[in-house]
C-alpha positions in Angstrom: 11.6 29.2 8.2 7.6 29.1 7.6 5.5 29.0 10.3 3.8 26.5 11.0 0.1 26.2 9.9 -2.7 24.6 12.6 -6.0 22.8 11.2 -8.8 24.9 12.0 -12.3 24.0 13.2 -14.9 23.6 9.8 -18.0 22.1 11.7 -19.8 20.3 14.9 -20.1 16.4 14.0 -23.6 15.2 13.7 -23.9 12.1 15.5 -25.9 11.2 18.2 -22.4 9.9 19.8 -21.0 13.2 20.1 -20.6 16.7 21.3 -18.2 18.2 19.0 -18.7 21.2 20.3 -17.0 21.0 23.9 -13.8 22.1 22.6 -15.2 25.4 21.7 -15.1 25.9 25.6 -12.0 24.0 26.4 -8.9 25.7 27.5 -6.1 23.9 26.5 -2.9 23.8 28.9 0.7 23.7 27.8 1.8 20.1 27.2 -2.1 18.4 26.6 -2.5 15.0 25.3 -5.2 14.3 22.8 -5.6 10.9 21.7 -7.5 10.8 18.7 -8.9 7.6 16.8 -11.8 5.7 15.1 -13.3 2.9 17.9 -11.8 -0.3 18.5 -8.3 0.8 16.9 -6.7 0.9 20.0 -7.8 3.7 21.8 -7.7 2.5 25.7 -4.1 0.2 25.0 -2.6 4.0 23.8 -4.4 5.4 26.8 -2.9 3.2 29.2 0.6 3.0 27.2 0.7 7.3 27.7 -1.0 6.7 31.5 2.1 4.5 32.3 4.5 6.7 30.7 3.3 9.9 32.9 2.9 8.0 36.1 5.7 6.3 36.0 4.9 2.7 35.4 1.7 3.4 38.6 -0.1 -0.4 38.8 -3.9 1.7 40.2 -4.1 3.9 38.0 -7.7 4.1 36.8 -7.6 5.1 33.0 -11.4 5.0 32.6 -11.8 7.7 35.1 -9.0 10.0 34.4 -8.4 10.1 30.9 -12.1 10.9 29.7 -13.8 10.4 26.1 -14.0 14.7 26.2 -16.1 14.7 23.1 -18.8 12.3 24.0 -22.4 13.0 25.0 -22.2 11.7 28.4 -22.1 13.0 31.5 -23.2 16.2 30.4 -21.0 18.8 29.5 -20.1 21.1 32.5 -19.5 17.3 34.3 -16.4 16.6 31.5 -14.9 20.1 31.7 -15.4 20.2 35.0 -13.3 17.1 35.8 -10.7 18.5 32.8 -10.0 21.7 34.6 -10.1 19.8 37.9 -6.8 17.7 37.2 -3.6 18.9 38.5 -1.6 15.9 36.5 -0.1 16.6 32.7 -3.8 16.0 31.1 -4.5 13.1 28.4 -7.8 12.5 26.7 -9.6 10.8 24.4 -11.6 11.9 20.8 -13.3 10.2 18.1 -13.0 13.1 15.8 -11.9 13.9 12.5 -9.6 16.7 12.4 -12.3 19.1 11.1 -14.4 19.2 14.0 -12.0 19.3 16.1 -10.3 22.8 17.7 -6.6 22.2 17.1 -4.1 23.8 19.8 -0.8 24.2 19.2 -0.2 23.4 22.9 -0.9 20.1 23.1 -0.1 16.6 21.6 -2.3 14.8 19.3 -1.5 11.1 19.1 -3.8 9.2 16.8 -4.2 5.1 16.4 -4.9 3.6 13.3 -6.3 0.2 12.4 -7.1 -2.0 9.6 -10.4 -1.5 9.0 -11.5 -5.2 8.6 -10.4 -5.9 12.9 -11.9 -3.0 13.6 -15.4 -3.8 12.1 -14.9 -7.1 13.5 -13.9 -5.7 16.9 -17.2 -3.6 16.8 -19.1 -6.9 17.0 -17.8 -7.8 19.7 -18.0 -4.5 21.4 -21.7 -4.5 20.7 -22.0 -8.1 22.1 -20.3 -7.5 25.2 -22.7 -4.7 26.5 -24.5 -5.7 29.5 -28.1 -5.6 29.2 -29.1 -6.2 32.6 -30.3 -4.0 33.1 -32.1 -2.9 30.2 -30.1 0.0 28.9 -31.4 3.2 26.8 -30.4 2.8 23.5 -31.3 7.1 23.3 -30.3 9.3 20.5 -30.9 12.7 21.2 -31.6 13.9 24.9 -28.2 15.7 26.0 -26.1 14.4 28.8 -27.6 10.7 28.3 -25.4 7.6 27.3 -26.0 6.3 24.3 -25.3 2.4 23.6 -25.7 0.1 20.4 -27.7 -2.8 20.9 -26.2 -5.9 20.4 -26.0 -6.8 16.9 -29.2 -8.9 15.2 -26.8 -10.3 12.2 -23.8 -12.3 11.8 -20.4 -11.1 12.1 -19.7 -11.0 8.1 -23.2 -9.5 7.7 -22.3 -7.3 10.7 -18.9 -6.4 8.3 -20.9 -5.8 4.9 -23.1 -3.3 6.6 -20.7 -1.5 8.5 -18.4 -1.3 5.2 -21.2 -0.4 3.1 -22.9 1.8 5.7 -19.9 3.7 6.4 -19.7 3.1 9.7 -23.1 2.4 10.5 -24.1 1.7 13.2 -21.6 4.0 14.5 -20.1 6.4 12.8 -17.8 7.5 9.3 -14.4 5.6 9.3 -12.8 6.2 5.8 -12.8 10.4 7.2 -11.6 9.8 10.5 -8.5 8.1 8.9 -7.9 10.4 6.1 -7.9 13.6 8.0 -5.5 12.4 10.4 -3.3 10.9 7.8 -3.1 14.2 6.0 -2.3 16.0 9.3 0.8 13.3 10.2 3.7 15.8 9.0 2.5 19.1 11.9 5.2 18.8 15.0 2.8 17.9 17.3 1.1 15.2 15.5 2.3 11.2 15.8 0.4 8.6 14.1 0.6 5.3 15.6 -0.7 1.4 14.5 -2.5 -0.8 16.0 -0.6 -3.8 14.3 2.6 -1.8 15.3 2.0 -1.5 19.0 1.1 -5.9 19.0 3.9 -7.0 17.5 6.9 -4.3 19.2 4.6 -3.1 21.9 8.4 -1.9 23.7 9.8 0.2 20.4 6.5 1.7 20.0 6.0 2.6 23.7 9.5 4.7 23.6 8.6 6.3 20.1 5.5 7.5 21.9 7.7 8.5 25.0 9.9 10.6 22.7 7.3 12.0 21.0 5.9 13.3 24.3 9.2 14.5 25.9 8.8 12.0 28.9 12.1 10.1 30.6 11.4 6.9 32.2 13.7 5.2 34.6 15.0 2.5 33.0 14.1 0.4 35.5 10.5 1.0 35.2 10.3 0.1 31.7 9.7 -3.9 32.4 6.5 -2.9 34.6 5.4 0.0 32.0 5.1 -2.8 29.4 3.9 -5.8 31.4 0.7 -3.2 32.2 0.1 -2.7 28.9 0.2 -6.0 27.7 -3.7 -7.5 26.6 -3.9 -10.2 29.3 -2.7 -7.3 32.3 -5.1 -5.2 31.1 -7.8 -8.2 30.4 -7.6 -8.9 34.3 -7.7 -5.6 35.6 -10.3 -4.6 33.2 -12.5 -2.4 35.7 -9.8 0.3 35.4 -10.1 0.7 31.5 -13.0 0.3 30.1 -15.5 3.3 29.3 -18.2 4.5 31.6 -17.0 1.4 34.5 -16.9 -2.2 34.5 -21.0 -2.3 35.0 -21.7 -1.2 31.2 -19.6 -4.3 30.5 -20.5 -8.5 31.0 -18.2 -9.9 32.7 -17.1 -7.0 34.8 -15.8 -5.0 32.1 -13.5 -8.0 30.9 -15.6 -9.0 27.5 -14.4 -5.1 26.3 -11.0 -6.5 25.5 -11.4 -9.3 22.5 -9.3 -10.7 20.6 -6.6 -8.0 21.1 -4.5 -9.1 17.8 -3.9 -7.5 14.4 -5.4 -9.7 11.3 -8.0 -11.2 13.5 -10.1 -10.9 10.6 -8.5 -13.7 8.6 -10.3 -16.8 8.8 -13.3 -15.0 9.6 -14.4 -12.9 6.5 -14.5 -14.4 3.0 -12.3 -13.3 0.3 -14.8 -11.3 -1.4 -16.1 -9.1 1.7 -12.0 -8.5 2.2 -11.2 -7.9 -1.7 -14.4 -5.3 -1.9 -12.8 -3.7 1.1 -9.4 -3.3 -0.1 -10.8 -1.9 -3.0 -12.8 0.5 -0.7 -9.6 1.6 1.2 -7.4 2.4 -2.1 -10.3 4.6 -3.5 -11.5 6.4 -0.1 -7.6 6.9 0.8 -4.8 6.6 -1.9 -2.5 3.9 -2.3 0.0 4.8 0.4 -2.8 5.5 3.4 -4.3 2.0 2.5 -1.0 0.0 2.3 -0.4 1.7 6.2 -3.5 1.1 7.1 -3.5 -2.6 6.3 -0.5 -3.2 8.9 1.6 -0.2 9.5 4.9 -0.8 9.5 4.1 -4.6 10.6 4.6 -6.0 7.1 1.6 -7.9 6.8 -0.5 -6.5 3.8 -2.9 -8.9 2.9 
């Protein structure tokens, strides 16, 4: 039998969103959890799905302070490994990365969340709309250790679409890579890929997959209150516990973060052109098969 090969580290991302290069000083621990995606996919639901799993269906626990974005740029570095090497608790965090500027452990768990691009952009909008500007916050794009924010966006939400397709990203950061690289890692041991569409429409199946990915056994009769706290309008309510850098960034005490929460919200919204041109996009940037997934996972709904 081969051994098995690990991605290695090809570069520090440049983006004024990240620090790539914390996980040159991060000592991974047997059984890690590294939950990898592009924004808006999903990211918090899986956190608080893998959250409930560990804790055994716990009502307080407070995702947003536990389960840190490691890779951001804020608080300053020595602040997110110190609060890493601090917990005592099987360890889950978050990353934006591609694979590729990421250091890859074979001790932990990568889980990574996919979405169709077209909610996500969507999702973005509203993301960048439900920031909290009072008061005034730094919009900064270089000084280390300070938060960095998007300001709400000056266009509508199509035109917010168009640019971010044809910006790749902008004003965030590049989608098409994150996707791919993760895709073409799916087959390691220690890799599951998980959708967005997937996790709305059989939030239960998809909560034991990632259970059994991660070796955890739940009493079964914790499973009802494991997926009632990860259902949109539980986690809607109790929004303060969820949603990066505390409720304050947020309006509404943190409760505008969570949207729409449903796959295909951009139907109805875009025209057929803007979602034509990006299907197009998706098929040339990531093969046939990565597209068709993308589009709904294994939730049927390709359009």
């Amino acid at each position: 039998m081969s051994e098995t090969r690990y991605p290695t580290k090809q570069r520090e991302y440049p983006s004024k969103f990240f620090d790539s290069a914390v996980w040159n000083d991060f000592a991974f621990r047997e059984g890690d959890i590294v939950i990898a995606s592009y924004a808006k996919a999903g990211t918090t639901l899986t956190q608080q799905i893998v959250a409930q799993l560990l804790f055994d269906g716990a009502e307080e626990t407070d995702v947003s302070k536990i389960s840190p974005w490691l890779d951001a740029v804020y608080p300053d570095r020595p602040t997110r490994l110190a609060l890493v090497e601090s917990q005592r608790h099987r360890r889950f965090l978050k990353t934006h990365l591609p694979v590729d500027a990421l250091v890859f452990s074979a001790k932990a768990k990568y889980i990574y969340v996919a979405r169709d691009g077209r909610d996500i952009a969507l999702s973005l909008y509203d993301h960048q709309s439900a920031i909290s500007q009072q008061p005034p916050l730094s919009t900064d794009g270089g000084t280390p250790g300070r938060l960095r924010v998007v300001a709400p966006p000056p266009l509508s939400a199509v035109d917010h679409f168009n640019g971010w397709l044809d910006g790749n990203g902008h004003p965030f950061w590049p989608f098409w890579e994150s996707v791919r690289s993760w895709w073409n890692v799916r087959s390691l041991p220690n890799v599951l890929i998980v959708h967005f569409a997937d996790l709305i429409c059989d939030m239960p199946r998809e909560i034991r997959r990632i259970a059994e990915f991660l070796d955890i056994s739940v009493d079964a009769s914790r499973w009802p209150d494991i997926v009632r706290h990860c259902g949109f309008d539980y986690m809607k309510a109790h929004a303060a516990r969820y949603v990066p850098q505390g409720a304050g960034l947020w309006k509404d005490g943190g409760r505008a973060f969570f949207s729409k929460g449903r796959h295909g919200r951009w139907q109805g919204v875009l025209p057929a052109e803007a979602s034509e041109r990006y299907k197009r996009r998706a098929v040339d940037e990531l093969g046939g098969e990565c597209a068709l997934w993308l589009a709904a996972g294994n939730a049927g709904d390709t359009q």
